[in-house]
CHARMM-style PDB file with segment names, atoms N, HN, CA, C and O in Angstrom:
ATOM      1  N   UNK     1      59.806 154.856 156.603  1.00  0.00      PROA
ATOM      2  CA  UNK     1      60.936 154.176 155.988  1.00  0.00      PROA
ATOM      3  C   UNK     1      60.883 154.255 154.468  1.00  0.00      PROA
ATOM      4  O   UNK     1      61.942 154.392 153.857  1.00  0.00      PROA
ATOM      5  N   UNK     2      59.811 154.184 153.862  1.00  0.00      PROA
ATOM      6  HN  UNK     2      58.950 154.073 154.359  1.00  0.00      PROA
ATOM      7  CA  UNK     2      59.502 154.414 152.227  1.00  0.00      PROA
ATOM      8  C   UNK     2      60.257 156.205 152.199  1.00  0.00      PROA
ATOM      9  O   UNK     2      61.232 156.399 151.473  1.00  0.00      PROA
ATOM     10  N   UNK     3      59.943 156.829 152.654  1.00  0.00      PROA
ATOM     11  HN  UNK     3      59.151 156.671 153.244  1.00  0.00      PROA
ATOM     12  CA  UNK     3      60.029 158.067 152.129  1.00  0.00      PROA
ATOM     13  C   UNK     3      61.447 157.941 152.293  1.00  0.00      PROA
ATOM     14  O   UNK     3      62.042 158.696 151.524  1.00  0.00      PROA
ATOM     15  N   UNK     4      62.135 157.315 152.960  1.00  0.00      PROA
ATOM     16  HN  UNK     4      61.652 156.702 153.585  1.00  0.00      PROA
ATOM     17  CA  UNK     4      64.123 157.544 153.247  1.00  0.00      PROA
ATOM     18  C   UNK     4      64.321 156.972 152.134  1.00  0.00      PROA
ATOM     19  O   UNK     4      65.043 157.637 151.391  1.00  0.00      PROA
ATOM     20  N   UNK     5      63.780 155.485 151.496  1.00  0.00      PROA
ATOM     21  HN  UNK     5      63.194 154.946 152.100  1.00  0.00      PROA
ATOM     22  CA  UNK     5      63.854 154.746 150.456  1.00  0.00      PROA
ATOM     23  C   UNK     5      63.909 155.557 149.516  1.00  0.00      PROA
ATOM     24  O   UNK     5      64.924 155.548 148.819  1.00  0.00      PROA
ATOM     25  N   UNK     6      62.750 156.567 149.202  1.00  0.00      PROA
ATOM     26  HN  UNK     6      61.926 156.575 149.768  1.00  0.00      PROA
ATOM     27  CA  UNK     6      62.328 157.092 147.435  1.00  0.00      PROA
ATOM     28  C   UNK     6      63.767 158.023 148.063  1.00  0.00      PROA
ATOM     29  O   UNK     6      64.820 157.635 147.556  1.00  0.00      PROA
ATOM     30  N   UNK     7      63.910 159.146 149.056  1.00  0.00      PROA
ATOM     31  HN  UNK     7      63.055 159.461 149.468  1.00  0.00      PROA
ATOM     32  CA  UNK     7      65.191 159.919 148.781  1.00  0.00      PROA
ATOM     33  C   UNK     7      66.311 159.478 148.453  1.00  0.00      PROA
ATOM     34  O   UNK     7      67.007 160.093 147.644  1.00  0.00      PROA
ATOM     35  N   UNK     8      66.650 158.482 148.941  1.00  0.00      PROA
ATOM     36  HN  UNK     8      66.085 157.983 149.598  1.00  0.00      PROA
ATOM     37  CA  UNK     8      67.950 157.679 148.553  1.00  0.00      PROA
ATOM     38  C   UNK     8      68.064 157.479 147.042  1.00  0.00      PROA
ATOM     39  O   UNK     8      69.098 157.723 146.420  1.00  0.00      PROA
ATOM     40  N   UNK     9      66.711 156.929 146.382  1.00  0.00      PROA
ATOM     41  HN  UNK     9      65.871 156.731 146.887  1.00  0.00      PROA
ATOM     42  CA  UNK     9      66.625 156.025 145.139  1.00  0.00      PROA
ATOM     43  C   UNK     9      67.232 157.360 144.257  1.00  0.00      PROA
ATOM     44  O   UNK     9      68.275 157.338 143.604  1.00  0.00      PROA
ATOM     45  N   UNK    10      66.013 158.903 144.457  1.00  0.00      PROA
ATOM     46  HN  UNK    10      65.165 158.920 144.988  1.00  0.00      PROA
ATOM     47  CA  UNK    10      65.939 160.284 143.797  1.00  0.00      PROA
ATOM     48  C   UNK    10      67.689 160.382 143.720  1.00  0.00      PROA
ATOM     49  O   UNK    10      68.138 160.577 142.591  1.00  0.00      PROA
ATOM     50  N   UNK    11      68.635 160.266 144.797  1.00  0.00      PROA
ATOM     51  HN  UNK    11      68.270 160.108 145.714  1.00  0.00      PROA
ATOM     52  CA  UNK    11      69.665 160.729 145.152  1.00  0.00      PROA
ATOM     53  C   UNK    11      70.292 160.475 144.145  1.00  0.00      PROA
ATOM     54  O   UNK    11      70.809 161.250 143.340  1.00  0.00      PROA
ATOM     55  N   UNK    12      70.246 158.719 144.177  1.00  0.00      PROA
ATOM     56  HN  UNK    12      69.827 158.089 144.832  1.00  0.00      PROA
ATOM     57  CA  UNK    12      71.097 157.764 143.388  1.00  0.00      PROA
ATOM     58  C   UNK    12      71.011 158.187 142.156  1.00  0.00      PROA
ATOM     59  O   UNK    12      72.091 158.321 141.579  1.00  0.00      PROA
ATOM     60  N   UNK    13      69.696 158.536 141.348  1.00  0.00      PROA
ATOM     61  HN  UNK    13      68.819 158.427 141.816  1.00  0.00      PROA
ATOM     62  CA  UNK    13      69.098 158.752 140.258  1.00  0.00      PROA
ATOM     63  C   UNK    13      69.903 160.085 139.588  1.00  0.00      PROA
ATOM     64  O   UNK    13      70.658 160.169 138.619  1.00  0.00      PROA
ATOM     65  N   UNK    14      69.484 160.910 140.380  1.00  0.00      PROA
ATOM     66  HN  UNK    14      68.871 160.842 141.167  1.00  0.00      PROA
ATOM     67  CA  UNK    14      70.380 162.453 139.880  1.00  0.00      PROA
ATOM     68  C   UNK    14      71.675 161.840 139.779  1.00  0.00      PROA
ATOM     69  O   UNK    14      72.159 161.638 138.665  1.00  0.00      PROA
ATOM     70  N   UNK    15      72.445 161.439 141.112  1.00  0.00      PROA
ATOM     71  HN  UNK    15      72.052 161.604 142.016  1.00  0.00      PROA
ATOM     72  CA  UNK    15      73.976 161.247 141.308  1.00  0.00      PROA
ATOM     73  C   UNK    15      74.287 160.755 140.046  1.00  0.00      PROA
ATOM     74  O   UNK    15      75.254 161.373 139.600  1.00  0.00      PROA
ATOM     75  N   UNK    16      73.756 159.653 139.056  1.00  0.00      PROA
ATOM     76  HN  UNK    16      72.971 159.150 139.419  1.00  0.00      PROA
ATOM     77  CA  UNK    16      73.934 158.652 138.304  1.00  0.00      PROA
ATOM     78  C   UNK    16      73.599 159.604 136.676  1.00  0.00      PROA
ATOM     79  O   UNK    16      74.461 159.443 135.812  1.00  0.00      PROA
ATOM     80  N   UNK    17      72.848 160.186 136.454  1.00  0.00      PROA
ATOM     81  HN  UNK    17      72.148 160.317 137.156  1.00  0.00      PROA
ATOM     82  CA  UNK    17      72.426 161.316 135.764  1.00  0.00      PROA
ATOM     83  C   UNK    17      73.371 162.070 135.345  1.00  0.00      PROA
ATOM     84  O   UNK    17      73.982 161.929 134.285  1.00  0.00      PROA
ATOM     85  N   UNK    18      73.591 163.213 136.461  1.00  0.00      PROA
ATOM     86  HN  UNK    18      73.095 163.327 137.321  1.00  0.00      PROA
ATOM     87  CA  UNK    18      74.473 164.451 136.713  1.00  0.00      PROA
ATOM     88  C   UNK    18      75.098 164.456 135.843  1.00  0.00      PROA
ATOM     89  O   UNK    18      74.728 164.988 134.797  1.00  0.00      PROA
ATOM     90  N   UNK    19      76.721 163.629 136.038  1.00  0.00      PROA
ATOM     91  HN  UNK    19      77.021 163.197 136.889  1.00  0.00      PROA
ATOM     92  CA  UNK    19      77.534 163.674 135.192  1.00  0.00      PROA
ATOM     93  C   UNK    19      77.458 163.648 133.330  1.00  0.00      PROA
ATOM     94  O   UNK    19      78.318 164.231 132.671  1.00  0.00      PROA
ATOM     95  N   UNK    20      76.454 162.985 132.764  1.00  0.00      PROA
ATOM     96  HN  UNK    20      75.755 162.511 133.300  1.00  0.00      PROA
ATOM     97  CA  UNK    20      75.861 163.156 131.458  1.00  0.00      PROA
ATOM     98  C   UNK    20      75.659 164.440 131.035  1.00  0.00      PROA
ATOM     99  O   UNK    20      76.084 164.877 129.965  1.00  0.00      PROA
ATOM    100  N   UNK    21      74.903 165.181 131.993  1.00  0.00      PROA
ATOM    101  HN  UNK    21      74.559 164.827 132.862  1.00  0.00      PROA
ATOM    102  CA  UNK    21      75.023 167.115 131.801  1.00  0.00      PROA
ATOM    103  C   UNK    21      76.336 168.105 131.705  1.00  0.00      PROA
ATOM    104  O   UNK    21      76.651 169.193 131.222  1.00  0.00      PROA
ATOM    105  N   UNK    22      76.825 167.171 132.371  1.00  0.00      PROA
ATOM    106  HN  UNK    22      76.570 166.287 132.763  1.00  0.00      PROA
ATOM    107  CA  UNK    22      78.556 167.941 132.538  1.00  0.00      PROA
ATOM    108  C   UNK    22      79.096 168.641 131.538  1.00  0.00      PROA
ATOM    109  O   UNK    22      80.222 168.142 131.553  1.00  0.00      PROA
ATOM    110  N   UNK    23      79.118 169.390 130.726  1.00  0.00      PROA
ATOM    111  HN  UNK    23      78.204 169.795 130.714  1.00  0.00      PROA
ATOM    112  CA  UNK    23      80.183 169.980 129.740  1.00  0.00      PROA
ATOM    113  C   UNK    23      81.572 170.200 130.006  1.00  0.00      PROA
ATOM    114  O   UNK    23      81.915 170.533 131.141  1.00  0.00      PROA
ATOM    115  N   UNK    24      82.354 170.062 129.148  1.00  0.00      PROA
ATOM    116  HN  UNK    24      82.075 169.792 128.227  1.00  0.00      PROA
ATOM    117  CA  UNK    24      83.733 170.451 129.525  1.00  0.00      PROA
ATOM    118  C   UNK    24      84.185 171.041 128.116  1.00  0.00      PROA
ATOM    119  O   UNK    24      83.830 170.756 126.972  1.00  0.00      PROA
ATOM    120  N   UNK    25      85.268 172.142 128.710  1.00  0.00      PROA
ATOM    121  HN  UNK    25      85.556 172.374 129.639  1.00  0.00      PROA
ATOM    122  CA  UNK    25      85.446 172.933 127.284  1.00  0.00      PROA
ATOM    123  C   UNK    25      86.723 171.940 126.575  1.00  0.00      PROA
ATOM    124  O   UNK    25      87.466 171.262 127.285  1.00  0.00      PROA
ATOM    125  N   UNK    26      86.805 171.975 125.427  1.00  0.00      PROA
ATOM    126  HN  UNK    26      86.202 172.525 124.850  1.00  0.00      PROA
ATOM    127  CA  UNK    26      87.895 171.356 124.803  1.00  0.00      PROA
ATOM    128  C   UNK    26      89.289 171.910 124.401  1.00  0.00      PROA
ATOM    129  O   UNK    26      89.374 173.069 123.995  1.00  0.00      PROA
ATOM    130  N   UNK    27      90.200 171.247 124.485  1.00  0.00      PROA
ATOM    131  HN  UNK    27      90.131 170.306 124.815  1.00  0.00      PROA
ATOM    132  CA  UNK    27      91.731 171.999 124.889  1.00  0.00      PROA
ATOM    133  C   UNK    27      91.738 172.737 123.806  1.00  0.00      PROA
ATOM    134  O   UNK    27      91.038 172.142 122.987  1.00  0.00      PROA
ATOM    135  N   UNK    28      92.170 173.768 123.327  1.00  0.00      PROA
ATOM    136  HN  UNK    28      92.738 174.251 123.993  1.00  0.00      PROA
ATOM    137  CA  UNK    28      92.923 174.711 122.781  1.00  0.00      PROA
ATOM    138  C   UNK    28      93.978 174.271 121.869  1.00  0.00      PROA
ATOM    139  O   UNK    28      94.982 173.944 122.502  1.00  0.00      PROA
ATOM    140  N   UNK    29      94.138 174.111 120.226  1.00  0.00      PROA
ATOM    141  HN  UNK    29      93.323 174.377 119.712  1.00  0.00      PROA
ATOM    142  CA  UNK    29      95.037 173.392 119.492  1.00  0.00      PROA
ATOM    143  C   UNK    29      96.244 174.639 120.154  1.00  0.00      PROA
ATOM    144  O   UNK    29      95.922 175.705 120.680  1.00  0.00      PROA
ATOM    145  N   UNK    30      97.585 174.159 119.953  1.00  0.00      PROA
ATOM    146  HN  UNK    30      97.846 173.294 119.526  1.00  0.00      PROA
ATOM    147  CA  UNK    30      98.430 174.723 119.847  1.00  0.00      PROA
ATOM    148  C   UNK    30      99.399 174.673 119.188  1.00  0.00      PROA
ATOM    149  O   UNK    30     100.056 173.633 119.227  1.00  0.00      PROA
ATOM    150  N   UNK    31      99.888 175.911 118.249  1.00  0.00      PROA
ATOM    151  HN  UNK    31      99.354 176.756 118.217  1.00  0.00      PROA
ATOM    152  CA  UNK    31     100.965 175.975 117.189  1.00  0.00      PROA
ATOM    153  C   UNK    31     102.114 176.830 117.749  1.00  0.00      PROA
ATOM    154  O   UNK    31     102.080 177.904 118.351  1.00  0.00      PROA
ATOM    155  N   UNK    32     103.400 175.845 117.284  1.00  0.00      PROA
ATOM    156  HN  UNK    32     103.427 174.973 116.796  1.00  0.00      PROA
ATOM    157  CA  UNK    32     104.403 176.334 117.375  1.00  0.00      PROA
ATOM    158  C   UNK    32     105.145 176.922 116.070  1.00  0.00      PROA
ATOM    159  O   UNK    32     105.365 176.262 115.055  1.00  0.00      PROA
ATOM    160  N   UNK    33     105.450 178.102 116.240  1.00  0.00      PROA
ATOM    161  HN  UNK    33     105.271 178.639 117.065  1.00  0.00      PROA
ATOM    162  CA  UNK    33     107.236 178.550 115.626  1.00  0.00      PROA
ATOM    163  C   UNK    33     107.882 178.358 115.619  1.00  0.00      PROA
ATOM    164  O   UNK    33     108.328 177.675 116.540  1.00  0.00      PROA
ATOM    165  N   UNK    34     108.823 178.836 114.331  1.00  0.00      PROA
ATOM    166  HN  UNK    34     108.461 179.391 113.582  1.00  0.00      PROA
ATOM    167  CA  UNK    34     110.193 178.918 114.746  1.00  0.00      PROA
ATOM    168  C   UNK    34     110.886 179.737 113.961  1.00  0.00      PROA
ATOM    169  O   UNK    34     110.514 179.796 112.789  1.00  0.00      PROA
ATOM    170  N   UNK    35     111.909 180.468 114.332  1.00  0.00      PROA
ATOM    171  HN  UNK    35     112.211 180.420 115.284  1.00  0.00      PROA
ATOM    172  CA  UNK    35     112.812 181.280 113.098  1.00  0.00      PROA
ATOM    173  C   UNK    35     113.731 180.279 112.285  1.00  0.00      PROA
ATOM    174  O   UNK    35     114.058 179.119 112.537  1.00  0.00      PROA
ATOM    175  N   UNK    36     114.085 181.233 111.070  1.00  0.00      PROA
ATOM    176  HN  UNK    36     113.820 182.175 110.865  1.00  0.00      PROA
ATOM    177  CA  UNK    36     115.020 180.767 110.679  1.00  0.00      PROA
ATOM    178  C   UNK    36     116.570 180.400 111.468  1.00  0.00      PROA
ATOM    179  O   UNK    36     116.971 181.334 112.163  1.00  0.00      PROA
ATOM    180  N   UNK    37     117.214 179.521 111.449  1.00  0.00      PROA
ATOM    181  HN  UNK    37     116.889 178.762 110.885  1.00  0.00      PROA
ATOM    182  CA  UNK    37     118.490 179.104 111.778  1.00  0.00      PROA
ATOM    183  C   UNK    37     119.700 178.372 110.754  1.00  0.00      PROA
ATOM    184  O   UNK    37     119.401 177.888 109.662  1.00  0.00      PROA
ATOM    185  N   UNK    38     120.802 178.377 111.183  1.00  0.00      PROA
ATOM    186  HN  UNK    38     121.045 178.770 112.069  1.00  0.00      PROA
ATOM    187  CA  UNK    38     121.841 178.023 110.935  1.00  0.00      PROA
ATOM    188  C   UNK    38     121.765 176.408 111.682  1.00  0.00      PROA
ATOM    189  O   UNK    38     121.623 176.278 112.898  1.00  0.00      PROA
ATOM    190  N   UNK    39     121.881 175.296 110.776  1.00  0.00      PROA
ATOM    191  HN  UNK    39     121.996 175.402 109.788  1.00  0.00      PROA
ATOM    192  CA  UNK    39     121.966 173.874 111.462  1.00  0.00      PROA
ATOM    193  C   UNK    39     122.833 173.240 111.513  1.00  0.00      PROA
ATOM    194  O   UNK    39     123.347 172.941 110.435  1.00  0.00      PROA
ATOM    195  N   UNK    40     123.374 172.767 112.635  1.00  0.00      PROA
ATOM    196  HN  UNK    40     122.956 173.010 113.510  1.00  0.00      PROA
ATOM    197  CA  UNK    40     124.920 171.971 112.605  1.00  0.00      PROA
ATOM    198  C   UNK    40     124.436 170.923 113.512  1.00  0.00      PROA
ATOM    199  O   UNK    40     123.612 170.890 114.426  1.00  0.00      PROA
ATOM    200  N   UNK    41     125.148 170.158 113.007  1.00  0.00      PROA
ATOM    201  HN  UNK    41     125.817 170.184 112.264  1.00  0.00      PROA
ATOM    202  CA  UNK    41     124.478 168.068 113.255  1.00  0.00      PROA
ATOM    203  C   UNK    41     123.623 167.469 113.723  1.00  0.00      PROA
ATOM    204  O   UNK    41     123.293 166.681 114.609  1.00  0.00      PROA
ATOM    205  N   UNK    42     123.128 168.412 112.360  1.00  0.00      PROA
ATOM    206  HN  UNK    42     123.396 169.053 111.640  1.00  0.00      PROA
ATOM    207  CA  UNK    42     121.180 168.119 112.180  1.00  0.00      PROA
ATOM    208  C   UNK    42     120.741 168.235 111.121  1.00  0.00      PROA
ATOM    209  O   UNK    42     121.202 168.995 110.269  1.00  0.00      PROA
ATOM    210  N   UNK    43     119.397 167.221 110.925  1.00  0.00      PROA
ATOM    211  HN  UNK    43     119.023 166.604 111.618  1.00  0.00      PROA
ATOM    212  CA  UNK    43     118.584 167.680 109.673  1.00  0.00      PROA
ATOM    213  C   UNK    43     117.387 168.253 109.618  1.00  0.00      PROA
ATOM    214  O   UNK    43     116.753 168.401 110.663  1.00  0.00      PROA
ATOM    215  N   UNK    44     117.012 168.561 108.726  1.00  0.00      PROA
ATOM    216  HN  UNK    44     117.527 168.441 107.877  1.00  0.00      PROA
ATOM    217  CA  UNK    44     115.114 168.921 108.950  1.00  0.00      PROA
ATOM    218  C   UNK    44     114.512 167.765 108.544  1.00  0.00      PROA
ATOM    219  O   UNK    44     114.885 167.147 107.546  1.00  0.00      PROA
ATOM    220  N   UNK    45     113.551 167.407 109.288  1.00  0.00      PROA
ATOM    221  HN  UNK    45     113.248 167.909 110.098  1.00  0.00      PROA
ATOM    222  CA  UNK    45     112.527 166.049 108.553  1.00  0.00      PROA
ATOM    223  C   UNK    45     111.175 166.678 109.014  1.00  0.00      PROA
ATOM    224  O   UNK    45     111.002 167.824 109.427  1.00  0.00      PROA
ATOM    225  N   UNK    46     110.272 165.705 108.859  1.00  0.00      PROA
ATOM    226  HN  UNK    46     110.412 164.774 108.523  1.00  0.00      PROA
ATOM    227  CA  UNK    46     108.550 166.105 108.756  1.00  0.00      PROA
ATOM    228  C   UNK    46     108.462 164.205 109.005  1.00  0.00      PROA
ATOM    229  O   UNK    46     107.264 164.050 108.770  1.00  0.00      PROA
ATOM    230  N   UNK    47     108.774 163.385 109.187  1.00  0.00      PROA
ATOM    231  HN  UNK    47     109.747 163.511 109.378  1.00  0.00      PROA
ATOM    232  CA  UNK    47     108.647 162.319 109.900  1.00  0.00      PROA
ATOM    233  C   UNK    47     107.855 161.349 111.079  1.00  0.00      PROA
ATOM    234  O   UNK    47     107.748 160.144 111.309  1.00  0.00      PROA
ATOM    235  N   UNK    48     107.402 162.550 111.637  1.00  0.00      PROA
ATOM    236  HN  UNK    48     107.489 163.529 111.450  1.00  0.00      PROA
ATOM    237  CA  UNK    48     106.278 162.293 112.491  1.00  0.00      PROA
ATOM    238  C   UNK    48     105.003 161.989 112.786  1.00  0.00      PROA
ATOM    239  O   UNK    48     104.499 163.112 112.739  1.00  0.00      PROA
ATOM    240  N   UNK    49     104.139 161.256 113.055  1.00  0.00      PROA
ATOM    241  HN  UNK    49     104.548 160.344 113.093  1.00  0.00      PROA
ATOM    242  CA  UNK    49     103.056 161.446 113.022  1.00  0.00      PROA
ATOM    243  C   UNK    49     101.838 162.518 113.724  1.00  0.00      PROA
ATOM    244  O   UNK    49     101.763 162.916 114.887  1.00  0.00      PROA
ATOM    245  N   UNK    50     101.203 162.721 112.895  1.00  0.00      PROA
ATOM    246  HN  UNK    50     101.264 162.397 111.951  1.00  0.00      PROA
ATOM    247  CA  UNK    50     100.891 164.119 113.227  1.00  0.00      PROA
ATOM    248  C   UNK    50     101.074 165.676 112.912  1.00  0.00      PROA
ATOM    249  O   UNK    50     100.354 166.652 113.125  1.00  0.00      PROA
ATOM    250  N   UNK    51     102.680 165.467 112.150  1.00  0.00      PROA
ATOM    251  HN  UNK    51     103.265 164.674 111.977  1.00  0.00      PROA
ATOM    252  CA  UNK    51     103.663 166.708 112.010  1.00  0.00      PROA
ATOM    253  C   UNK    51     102.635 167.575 110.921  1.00  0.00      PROA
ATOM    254  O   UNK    51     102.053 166.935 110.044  1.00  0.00      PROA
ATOM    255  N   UNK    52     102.510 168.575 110.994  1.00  0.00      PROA
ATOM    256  HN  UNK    52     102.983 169.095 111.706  1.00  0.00      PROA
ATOM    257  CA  UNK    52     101.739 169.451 110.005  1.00  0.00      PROA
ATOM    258  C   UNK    52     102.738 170.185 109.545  1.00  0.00      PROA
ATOM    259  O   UNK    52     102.590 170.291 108.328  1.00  0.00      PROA
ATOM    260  N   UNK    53     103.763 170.792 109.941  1.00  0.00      PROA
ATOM    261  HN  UNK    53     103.883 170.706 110.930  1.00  0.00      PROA
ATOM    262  CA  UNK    53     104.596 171.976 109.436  1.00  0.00      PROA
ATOM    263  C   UNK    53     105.236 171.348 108.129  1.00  0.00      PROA
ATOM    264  O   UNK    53     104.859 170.304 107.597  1.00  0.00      PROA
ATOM    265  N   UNK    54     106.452 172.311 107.631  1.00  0.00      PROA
ATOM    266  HN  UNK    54     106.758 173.159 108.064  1.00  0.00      PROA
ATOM    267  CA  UNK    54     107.370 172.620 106.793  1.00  0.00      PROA
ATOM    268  C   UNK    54     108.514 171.045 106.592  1.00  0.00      PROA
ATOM    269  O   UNK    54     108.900 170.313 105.680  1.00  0.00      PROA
ATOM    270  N   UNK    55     108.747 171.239 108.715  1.00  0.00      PROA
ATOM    271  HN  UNK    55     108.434 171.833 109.455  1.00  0.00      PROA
ATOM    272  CA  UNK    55     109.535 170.541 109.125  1.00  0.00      PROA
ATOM    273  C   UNK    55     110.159 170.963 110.124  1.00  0.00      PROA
ATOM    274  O   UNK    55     109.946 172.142 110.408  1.00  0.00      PROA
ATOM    275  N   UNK    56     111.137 170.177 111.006  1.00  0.00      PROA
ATOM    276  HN  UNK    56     111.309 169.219 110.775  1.00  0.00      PROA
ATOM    277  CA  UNK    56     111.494 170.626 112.291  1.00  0.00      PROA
ATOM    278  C   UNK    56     113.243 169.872 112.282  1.00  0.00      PROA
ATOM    279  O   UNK    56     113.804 169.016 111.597  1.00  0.00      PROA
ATOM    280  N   UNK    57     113.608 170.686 113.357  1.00  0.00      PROA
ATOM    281  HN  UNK    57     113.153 171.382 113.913  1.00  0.00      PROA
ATOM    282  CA  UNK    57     115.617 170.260 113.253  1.00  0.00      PROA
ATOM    283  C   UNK    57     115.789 168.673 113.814  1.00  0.00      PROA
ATOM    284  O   UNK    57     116.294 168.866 114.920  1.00  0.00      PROA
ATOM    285  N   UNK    58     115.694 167.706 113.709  1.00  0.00      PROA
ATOM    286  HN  UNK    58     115.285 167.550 112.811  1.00  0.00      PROA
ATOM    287  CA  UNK    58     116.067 166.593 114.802  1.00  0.00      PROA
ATOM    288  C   UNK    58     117.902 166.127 114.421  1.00  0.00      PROA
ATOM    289  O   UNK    58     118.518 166.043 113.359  1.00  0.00      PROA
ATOM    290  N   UNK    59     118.370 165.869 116.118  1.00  0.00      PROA
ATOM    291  HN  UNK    59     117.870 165.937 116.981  1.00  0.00      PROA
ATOM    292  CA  UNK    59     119.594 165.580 116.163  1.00  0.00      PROA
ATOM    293  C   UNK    59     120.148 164.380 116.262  1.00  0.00      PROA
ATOM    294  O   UNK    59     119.393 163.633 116.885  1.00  0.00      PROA
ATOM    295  N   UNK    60     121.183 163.832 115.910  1.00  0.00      PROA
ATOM    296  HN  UNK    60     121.795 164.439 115.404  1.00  0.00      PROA
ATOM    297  CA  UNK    60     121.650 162.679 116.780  1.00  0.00      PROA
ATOM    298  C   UNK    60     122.223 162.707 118.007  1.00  0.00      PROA
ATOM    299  O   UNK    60     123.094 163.533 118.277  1.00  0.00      PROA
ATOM    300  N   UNK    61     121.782 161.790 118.885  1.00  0.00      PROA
ATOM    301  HN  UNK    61     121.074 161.119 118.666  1.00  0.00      PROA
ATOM    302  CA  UNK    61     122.751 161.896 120.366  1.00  0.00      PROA
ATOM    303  C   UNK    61     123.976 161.890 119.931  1.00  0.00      PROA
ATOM    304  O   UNK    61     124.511 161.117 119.137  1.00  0.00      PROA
ATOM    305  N   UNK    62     124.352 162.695 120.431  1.00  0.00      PROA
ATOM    306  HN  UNK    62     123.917 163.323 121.076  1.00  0.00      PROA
ATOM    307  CA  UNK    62     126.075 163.282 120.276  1.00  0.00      PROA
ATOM    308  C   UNK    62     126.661 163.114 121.473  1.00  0.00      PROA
ATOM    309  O   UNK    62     126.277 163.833 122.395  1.00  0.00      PROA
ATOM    310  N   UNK    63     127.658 162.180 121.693  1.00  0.00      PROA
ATOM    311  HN  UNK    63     127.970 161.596 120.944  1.00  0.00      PROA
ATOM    312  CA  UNK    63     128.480 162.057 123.356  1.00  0.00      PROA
ATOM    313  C   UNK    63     130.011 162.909 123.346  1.00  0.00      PROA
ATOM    314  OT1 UNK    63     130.706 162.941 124.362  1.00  0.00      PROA
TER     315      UNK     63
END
């Protein structure tokens, strides 16, 4: 019965462990483009948090 005991405990031990070894790769930044355009009822802003670019088109809801 000891020896089922220590395997279980070993089990628990790794199981509990393991995950600490784990590596995971880290996402990939991603940048967007854009061409030049012609803008109609819209502006350019940089407003965002986060925003790194130039600036980007945002619209008003238009019904």
């Amino acid at each position: 019965m000891i020896t089922g005991m220590k395997r279980i405990s070993v089990f628990l031990v790794i199981a509990l462990i393991a995950p600490v070894f784990v590596q995971t790769d880290a996402a990939a930044a991603v940048g967007y483009e854009a061409e030049n355009a012609t803008i109609s009822q819209g502006v350019v802003e940089s407003n965002h948090a986060g925003f790194t670019g130039t600036g980007f088109v945002n619209y008003d809801n238009v019904v």
